[in-house]
C-alpha positions as CSV (number, residue, x, y, z in Angstrom):
1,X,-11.6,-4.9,-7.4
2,X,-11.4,-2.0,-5.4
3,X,-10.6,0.5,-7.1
4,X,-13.3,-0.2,-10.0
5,X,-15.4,-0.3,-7.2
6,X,-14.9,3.1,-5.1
7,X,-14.4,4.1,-9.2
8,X,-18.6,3.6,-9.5
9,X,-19.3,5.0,-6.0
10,X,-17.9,8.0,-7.2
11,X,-19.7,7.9,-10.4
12,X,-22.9,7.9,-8.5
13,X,-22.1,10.5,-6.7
14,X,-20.9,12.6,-8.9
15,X,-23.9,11.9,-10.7
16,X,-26.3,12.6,-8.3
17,X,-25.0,15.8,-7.5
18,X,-25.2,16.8,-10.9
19,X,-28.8,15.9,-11.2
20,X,-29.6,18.1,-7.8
21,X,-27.8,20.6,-9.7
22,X,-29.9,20.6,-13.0
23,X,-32.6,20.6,-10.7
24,X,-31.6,23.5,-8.7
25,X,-30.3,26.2,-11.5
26,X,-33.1,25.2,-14.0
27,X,-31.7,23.8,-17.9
28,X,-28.7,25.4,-17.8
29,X,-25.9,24.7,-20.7
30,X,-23.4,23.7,-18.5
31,X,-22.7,22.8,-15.2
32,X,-19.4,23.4,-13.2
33,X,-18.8,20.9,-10.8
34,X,-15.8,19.8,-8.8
35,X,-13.6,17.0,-9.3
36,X,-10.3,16.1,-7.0
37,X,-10.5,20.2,-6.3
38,X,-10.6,21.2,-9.6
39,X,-13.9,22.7,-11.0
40,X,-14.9,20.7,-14.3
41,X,-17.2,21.5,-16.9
42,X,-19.7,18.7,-17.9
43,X,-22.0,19.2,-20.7
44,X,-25.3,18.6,-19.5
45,X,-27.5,15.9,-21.0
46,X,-30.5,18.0,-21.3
């Protein structure tokens, strides 16, 4: 299925650019990132 599968793609990414975030601001409560233009908070899972 396609969309399942550009669904996980963008998982990962997302993902990974919350990881090289973590890693660049140190343990930080939250992290903004953004999603379809919109800045979300995720909860970090430190």
């Amino acid at each position: 299925d396609n969309e399942d599968d550009s669904s996980s793609k963008v998982l990962c990414r997302l993902r990974r650019q919350v990881t090289r975030n973590i890693q660049q601001l140190g343990a930080v409560p939250t992290i903004s990132v953004s999603l379809q233009g919109r800045p979300v908070q995720i909860i970090s899972y430190l």
